[in-house]
C-alpha positions in Angstrom: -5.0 11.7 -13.4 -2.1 10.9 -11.3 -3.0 8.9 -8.3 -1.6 7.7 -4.8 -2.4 4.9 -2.5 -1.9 6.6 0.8 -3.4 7.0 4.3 -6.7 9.0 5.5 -6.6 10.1 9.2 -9.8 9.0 11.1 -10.3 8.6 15.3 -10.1 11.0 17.5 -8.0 13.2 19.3 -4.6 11.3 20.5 -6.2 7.6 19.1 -5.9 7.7 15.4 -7.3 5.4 12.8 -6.3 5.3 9.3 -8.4 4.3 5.9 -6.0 3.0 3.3 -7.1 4.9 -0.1 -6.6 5.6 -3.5 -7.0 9.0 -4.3 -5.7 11.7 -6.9 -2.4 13.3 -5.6 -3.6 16.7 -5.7 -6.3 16.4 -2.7 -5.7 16.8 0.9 -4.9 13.9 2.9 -8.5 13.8 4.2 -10.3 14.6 0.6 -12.7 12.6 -1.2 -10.9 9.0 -2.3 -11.4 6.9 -5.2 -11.5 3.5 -3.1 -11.3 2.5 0.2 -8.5 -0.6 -0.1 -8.6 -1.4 3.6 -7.3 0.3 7.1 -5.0 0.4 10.0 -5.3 0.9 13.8 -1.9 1.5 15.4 -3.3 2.0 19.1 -4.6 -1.8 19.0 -1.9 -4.0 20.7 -1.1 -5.6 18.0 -1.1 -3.5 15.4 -4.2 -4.1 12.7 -3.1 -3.9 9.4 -6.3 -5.2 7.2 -5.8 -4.7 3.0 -7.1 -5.6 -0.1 -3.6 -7.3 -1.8 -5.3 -7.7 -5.3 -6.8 -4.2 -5.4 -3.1 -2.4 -4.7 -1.3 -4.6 -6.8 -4.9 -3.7 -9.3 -4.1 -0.2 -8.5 -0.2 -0.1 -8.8 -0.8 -2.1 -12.4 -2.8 1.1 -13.7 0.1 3.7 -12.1 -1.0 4.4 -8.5 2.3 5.6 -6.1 2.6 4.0 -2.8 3.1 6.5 -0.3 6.2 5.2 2.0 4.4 4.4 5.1 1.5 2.2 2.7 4.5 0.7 0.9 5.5 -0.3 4.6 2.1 -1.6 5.7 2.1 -3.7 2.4 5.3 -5.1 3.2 3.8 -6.1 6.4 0.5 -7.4 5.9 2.2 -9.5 2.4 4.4 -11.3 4.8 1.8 -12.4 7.3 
């Protein structure tokens, strides 16, 4: 099973909130996940970026993909 650490939209309309999650490649962004490996709220001020480190770097050890904007957040919260 191919799998993909990636985003899952949450909030409401125009104030979205995003789940960090490992899910298989073939589901829809908002599908059932695997794990929940943390989350981010861009409409805070700052930014909340809130992750699991050891669990992605678990995850990317047994083949998860990083989608672009996770691989970003990672970046991010790694630095801080």
């Amino acid at each position: 099973m191919a799998t993909v650490i990636r985003l899952q939209r949450g909030g409401r309309k125009k104030r979205p909130f995003y789940a960090v999650v490992v899910m298989d490649e073939r589901k829809r962004r908002d599908g059932a996940f695997i794990e929940k490996l943390g989350y981010f709220d861009p409409c805070s001020s700052p930014e909340i970026i809130e992750l699991d480190l050891e669990r992605v770097k678990a995850w990317t050890d047994l083949g998860a993909q990083l989608s672009d904007r996770v691989a970003s957040l990672v970046k991010k919260s790694s630095k801080a």
